[in-house]
DRENDRENLUM-660958 format. One record per residue: residue number from 1; residue in one letter; x, y, z of N, C-alpha, C in turn. Coordinates in pm, whole numbers. Atoms other than C-alpha are relative to their C-alpha. Layout:
BEGIN
(rec NUM, "A", (X, Y, Z), (X, Y, Z), (X, Y, Z));
...
! end
This chain:
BEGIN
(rec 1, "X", (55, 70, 117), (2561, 11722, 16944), (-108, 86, -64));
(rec 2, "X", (89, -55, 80), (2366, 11860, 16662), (-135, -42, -52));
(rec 3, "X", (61, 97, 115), (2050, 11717, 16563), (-53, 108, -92));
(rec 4, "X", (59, -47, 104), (1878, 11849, 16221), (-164, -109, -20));
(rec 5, "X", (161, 85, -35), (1482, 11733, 16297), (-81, 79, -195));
(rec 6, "X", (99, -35, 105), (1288, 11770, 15969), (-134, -151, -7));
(rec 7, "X", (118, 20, 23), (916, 11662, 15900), (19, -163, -102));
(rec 8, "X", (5, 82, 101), (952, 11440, 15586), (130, -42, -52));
(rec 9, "X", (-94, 81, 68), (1185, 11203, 15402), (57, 56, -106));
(rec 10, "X", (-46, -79, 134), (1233, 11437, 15072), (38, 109, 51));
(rec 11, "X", (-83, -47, -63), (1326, 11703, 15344), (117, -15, 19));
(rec 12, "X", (-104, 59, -17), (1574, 11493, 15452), (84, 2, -85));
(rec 13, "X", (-111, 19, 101), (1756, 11377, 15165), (25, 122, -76));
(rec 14, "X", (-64, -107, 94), (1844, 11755, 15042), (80, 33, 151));
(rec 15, "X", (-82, -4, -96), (2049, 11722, 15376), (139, -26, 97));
(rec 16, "X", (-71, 83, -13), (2292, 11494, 15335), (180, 121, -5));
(rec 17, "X", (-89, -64, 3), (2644, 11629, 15440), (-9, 127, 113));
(rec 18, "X", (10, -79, -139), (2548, 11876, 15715), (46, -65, 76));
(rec 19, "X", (-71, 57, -140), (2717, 11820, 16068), (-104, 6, 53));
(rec 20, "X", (121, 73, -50), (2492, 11633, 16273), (-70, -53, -13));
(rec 21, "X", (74, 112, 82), (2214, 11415, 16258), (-131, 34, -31));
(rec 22, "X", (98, -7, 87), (1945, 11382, 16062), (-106, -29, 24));
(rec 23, "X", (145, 63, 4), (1605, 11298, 16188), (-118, 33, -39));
(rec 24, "X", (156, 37, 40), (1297, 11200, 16068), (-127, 43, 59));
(rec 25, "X", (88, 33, -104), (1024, 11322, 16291), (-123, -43, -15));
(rec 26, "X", (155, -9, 33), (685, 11296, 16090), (-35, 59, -9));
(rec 27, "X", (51, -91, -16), (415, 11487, 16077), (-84, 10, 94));
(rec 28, "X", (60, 1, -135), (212, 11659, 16314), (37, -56, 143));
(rec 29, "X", (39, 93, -132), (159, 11450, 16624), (130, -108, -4));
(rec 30, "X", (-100, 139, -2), (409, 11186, 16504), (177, 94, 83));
(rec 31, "X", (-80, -83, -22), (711, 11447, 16584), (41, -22, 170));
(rec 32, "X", (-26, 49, -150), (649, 11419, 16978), (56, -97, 18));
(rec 33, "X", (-46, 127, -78), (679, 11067, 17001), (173, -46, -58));
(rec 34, "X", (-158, 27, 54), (1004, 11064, 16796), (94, 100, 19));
(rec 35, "X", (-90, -104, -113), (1181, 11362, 16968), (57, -39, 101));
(rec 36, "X", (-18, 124, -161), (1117, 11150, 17329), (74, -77, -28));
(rec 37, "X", (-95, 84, 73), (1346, 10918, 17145), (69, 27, 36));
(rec 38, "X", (-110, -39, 19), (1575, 11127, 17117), (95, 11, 148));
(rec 39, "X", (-76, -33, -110), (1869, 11148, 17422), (46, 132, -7));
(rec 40, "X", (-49, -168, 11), (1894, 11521, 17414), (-7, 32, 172));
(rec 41, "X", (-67, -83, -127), (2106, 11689, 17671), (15, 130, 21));
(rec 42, "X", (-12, -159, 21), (2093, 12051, 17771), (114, 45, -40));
(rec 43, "X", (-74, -52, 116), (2413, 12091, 17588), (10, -36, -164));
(rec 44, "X", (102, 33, 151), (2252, 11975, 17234), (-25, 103, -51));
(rec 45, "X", (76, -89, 122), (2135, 12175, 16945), (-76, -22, -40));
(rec 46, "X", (130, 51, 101), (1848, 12136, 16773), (-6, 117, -138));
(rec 47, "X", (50, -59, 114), (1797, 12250, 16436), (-127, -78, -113));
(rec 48, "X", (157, 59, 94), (1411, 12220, 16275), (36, 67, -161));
(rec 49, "X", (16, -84, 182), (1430, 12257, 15879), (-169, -70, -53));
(rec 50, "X", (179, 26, 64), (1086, 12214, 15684), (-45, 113, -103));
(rec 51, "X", (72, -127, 82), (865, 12377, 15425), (-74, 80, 91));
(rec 52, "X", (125, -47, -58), (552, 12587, 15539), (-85, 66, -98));
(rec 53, "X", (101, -81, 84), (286, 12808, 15377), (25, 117, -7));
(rec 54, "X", (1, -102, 6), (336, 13101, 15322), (-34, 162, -141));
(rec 55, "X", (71, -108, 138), (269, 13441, 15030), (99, 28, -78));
(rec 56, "X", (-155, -7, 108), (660, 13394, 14897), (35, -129, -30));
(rec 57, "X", (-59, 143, -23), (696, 13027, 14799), (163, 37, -73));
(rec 58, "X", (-106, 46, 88), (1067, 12952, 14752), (72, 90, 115));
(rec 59, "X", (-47, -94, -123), (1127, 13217, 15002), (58, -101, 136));
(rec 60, "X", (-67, 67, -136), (1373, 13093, 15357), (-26, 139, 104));
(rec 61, "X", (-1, -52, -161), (1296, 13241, 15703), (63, -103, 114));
(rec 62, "X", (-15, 48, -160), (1454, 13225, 16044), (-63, 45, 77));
(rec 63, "X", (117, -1, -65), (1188, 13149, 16269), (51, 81, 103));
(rec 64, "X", (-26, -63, -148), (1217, 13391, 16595), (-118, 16, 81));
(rec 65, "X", (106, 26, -80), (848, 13315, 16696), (-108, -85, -37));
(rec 66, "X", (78, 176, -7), (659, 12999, 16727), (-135, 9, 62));
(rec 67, "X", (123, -3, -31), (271, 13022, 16754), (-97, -182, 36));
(rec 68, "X", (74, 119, 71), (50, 12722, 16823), (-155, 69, -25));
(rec 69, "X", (161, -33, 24), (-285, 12778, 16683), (-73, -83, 111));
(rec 70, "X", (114, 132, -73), (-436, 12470, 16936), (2, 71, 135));
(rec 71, "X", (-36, -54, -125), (-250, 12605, 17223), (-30, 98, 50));
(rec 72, "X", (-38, -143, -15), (-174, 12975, 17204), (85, 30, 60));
(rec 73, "X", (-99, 5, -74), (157, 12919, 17372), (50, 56, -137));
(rec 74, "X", (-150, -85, 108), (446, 13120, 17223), (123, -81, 83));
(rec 75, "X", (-143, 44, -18), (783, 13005, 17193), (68, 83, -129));
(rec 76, "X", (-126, -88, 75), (1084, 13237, 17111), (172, -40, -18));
(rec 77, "X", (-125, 88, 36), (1408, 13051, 16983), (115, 146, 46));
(rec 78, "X", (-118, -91, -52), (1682, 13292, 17146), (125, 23, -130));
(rec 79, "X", (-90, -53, 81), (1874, 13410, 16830), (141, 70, 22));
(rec 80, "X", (-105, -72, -80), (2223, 13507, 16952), (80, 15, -76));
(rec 81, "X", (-104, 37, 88), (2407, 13459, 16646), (-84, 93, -191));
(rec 82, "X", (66, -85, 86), (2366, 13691, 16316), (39, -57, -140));
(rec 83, "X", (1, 78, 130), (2277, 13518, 15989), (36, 63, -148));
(rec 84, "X", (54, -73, 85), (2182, 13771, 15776), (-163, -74, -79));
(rec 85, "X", (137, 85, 75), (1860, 13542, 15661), (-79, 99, 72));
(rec 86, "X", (122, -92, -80), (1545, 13738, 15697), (-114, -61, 98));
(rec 87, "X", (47, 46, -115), (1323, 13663, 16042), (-146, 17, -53));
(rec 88, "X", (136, 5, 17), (959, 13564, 16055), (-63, -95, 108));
(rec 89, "X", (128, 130, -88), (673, 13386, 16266), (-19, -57, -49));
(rec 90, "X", (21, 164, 21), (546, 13069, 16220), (-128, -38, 80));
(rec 91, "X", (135, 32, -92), (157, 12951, 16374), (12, -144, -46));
(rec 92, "X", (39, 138, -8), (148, 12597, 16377), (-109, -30, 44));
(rec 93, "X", (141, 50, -12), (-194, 12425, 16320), (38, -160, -9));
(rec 94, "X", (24, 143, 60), (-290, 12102, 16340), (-87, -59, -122));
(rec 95, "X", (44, 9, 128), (-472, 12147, 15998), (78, 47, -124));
(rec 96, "X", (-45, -56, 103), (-361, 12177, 15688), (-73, 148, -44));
(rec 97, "X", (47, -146, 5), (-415, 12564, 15652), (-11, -25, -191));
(rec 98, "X", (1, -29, 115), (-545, 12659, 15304), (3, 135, -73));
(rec 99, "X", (-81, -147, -8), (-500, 13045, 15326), (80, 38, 109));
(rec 100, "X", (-130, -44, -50), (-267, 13230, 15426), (31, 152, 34));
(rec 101, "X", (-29, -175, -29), (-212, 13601, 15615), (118, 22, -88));
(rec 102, "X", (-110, -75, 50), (34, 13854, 15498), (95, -36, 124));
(rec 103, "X", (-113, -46, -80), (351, 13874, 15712), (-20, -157, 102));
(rec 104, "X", (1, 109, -108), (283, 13497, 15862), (0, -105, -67));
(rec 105, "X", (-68, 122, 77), (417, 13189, 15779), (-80, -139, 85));
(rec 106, "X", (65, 121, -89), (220, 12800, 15870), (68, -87, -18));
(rec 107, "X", (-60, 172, -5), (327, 12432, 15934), (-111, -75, 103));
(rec 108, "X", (40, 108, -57), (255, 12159, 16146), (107, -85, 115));
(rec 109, "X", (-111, 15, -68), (551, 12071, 16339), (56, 139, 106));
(rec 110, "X", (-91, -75, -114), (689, 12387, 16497), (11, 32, 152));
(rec 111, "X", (38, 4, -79), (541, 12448, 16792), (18, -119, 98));
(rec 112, "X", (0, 83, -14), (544, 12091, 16875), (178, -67, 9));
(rec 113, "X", (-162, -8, -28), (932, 12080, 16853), (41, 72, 89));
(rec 114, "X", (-46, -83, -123), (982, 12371, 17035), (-60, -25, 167));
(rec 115, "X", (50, 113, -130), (733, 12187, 17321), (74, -106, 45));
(rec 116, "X", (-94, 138, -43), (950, 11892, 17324), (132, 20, 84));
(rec 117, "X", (-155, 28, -34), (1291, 11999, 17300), (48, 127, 138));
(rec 118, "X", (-65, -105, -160), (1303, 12336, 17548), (-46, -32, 91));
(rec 119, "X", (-22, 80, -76), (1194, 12112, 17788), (151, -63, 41));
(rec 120, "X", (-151, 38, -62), (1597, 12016, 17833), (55, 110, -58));
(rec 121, "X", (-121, -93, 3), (1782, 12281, 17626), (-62, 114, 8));
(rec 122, "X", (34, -88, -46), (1816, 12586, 17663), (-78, 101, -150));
(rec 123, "X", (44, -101, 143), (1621, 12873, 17354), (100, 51, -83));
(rec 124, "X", (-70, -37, 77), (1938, 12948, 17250), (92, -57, -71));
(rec 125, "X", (-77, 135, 33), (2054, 12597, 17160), (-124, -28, -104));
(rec 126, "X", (113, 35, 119), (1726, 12601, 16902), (8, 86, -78));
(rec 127, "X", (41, -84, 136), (1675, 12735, 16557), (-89, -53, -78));
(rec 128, "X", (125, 12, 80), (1418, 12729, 16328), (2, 75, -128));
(rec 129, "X", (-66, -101, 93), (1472, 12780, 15923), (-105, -99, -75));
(rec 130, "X", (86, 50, 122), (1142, 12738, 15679), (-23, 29, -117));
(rec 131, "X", (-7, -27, 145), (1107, 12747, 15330), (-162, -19, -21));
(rec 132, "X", (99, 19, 44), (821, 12846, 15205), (-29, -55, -103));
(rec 133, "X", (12, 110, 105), (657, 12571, 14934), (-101, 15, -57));
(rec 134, "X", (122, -19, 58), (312, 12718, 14886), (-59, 56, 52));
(rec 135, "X", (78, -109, -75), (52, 12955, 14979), (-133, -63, 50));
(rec 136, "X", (109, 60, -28), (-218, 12688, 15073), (-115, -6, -132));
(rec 137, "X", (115, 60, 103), (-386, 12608, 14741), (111, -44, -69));
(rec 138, "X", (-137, 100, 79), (-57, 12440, 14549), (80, -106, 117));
(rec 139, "X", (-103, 81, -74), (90, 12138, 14728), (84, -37, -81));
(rec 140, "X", (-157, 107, 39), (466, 12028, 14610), (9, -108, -23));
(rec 141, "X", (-23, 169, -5), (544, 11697, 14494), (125, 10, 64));
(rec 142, "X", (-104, 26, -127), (816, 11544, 14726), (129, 36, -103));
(rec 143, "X", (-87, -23, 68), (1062, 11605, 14436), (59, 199, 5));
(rec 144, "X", (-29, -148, -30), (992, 11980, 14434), (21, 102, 181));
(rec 145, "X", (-17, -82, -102), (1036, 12011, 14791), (138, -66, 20));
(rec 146, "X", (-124, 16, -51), (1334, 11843, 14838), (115, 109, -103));
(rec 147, "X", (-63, -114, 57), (1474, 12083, 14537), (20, 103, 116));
(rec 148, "X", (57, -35, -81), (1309, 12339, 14762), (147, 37, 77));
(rec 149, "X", (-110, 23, -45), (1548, 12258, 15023), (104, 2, -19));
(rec 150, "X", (-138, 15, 26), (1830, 12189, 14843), (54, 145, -63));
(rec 151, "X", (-42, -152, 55), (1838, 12577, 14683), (33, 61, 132));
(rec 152, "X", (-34, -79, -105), (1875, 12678, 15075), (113, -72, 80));
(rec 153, "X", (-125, 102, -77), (2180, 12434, 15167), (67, 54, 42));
(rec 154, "X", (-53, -80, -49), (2383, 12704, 15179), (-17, 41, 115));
(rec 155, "X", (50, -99, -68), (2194, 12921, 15402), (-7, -62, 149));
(rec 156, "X", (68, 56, -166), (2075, 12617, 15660), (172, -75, 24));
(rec 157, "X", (-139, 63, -114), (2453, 12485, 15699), (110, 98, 45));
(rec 158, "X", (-52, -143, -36), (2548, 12863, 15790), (-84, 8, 165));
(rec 159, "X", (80, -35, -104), (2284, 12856, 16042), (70, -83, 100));
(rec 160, "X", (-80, 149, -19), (2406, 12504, 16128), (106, 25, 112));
(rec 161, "X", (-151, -32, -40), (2778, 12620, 16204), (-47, 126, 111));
(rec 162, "X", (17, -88, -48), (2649, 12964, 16360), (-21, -51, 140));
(rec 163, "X", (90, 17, -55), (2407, 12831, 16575), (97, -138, 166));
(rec 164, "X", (-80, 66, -103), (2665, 12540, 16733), (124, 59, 50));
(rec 165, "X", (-57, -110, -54), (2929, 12801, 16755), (-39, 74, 131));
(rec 166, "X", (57, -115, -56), (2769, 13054, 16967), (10, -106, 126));
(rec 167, "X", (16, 63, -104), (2712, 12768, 17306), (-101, 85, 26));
(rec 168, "X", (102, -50, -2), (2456, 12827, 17510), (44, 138, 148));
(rec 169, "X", (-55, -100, -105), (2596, 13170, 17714), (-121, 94, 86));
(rec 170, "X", (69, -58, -119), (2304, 13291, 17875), (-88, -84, 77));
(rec 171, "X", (68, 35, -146), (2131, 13205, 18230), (-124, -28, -47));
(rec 172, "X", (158, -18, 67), (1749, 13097, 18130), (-49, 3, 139));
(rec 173, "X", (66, 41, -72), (1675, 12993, 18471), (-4, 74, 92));
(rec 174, "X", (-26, -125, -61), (1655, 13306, 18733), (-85, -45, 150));
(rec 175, "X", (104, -35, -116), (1336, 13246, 18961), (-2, -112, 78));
(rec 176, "X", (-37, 81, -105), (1351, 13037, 19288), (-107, -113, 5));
(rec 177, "X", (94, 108, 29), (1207, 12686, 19284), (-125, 3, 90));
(rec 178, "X", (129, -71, -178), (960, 12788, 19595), (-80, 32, -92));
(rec 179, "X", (93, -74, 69), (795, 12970, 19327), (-125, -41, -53));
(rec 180, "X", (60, 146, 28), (634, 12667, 19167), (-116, -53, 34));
(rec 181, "X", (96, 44, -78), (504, 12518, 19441), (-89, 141, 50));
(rec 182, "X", (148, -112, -10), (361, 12875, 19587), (-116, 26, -86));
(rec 183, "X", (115, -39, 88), (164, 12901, 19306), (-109, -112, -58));
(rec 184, "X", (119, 138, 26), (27, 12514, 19293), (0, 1, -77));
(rec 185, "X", (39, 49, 135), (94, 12466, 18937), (3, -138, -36));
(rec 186, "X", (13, 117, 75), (7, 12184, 18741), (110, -44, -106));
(rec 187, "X", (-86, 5, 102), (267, 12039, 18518), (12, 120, -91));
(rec 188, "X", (-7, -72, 113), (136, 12211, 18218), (49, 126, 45));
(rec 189, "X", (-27, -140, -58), (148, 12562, 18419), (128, 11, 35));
(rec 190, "X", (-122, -8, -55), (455, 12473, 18546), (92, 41, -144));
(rec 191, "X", (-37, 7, 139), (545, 12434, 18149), (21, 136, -79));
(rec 192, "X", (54, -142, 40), (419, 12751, 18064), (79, 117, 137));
(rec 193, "X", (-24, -88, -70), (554, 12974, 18390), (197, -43, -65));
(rec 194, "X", (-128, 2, 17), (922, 12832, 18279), (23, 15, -203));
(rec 195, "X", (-8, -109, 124), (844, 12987, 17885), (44, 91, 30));
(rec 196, "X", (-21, -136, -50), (819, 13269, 18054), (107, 31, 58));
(rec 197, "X", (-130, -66, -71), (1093, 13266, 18240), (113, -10, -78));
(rec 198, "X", (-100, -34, 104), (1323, 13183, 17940), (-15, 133, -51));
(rec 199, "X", (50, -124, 69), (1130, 13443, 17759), (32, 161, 26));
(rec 200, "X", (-25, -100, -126), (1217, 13713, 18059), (169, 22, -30));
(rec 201, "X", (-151, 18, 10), (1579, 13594, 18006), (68, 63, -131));
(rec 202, "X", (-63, -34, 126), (1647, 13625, 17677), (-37, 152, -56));
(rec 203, "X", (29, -135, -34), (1449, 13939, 17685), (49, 125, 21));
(rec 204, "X", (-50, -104, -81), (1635, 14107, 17931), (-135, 75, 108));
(rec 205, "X", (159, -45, -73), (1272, 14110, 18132), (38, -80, 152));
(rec 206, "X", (4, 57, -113), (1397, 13931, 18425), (-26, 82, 143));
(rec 207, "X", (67, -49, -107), (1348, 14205, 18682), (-141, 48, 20));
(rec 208, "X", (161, -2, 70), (994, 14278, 18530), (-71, -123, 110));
(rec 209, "X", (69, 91, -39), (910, 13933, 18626), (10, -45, 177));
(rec 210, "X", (-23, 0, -98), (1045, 13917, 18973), (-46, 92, 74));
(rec 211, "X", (72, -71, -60), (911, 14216, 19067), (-176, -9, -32));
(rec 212, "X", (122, 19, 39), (581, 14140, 18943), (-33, -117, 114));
(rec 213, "X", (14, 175, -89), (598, 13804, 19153), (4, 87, 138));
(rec 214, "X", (-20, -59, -116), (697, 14017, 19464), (-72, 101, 36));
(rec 215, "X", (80, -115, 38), (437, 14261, 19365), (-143, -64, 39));
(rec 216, "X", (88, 105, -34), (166, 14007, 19416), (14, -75, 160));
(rec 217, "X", (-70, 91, -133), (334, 13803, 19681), (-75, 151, 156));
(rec 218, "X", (27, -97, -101), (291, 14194, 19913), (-135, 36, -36));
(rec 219, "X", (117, -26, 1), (-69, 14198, 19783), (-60, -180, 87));
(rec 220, "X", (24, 119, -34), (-106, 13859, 19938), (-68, -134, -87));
(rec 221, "X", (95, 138, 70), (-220, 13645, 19639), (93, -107, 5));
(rec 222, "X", (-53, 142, 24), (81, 13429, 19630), (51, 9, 192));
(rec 223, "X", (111, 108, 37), (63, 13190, 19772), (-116, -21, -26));
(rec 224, "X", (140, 55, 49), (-221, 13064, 19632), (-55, -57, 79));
(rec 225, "X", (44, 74, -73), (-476, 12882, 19800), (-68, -106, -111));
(rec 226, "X", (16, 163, 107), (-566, 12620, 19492), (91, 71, -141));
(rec 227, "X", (-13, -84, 163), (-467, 12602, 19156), (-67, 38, -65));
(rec 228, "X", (106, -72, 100), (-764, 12736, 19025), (107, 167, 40));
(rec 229, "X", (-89, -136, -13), (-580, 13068, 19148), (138, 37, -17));
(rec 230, "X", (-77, -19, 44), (-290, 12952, 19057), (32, 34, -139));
(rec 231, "X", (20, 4, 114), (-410, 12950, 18699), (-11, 178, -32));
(rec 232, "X", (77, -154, 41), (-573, 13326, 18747), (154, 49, 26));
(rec 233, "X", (-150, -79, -3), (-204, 13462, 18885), (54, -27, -130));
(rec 234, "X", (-75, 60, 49), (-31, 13269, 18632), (-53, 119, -153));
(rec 235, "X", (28, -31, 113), (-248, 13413, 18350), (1, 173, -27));
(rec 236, "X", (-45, -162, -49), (-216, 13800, 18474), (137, -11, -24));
(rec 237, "X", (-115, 25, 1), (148, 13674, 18479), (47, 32, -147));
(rec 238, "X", (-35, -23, 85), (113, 13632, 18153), (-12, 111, -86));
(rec 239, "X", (90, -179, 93), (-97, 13913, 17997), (133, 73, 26));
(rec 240, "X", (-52, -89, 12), (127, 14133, 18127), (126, -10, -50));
(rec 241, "X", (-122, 4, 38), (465, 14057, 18016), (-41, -39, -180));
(rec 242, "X", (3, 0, 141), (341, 13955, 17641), (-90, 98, -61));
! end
């Protein structure tokens, strides 16, 4: 199953006729609780459409990296399938941004999708395709964004078809559940060490990370002896691979 998650209602309706369904999520914060809704199965798709901010309004990107500004978690949508649309980042704030870098694109949703849903599927069952609507001093009326939208119909029911085509053919999950617990993580950490291990995957970093773990393990830090040290491994863990 396909869903098509967009932000707003004038999103929506320049959507009508795509395969799959259509939801609503809100903004910001509202997005979580209407995702959890959703019955998504690790063989699902997700496709996020939306405006953002950016220094080309009118301009379409496919997202291939997902910032949160609150967080600082990265999320990388596993691209396996070739569009021709041109690729870009994405920082998700929980403010309405009013400038705007070169070479970086904002919202309010992305991050927050990609938190939800790669929790069950896998990065290469997600895409991410924003239209830029303004550079943070012009907001859109809901008319001009659903235009907006509707000039990239083409482009997002290419992605659409691509994107459910392709299945999800690579392994995300590599490192042994032992791992986990040796290291005493906390949900969230736990959240964050299985980014990484998609991240490793799709990569092609998976012996990187295993030897790094086994690299530690013969210095004797893992196991851990709390999670306060599970936090300090975890975050060496990370430094080094991003």
């Amino acid at each position: 199953m396909l869903y098509i998650l967009t932000a707003l209602k004038c999103e929506a309706s320049a959507l009508a006729g795509l395969p799959g369904e259509v939801v609503i999520t809100g903004v910001g914060g509202c997005a979580i609780s209407t995702i959890s809704k959703i019955a998504l199965t690790p063989n699902d798709f997700v496709l996020n459409v939306g405006i953002c901010a950016g220094q080309e309004p009118g301009k379409g990107y496919l997202i291939n990296q997902v910032i949160s500004a609150v967080t600082g978690r990265r999320f990388y949508p596993d691209i396996l399938f070739e569009s021709g649309a041109d690729e870009m980042s994405i920082t998700t704030s929980d403010k309405v941004v009013t400038e705007v870098e070169e070479g970086m694109l904002y919202d309010m949703e992305s991050s927050l999708v990609c938190d939800s849903v790669l929790k069950v599927i896998p990065p290469s069952n997600l895409a991410i395709y924003k239209v830029v609507s303004d550079s943070g001093n012009k907001f859109p009326t809901k008319n001009e964004v659903t235009q907006l939208i509707r000039e990239h119909i083409d482009e997002i029911k290419k992605i659409a078809e691509l994107l459910t085509e392709g299945g999800a053919a690579t392994k995300y999950e590599f490192l042994p559940e032992s791992i986990f617990e040796e290291l005493r993580l906390t949900q969230y950490m736990r959240n964050e060490l299985k980014d990484l291990e998609h991240y490793c995957a799709a990569a092609g970093r998976e012996d990187e990370l295993i030897a790094l773990i086994d690299k530690m393990r013969g210095q004797e830090r893992i196991p851990v002896k709390d999670k306060k040290a599970g936090r300090e491994v975890l975050d060496e863990i990370y430094s080094y691979l991003r």
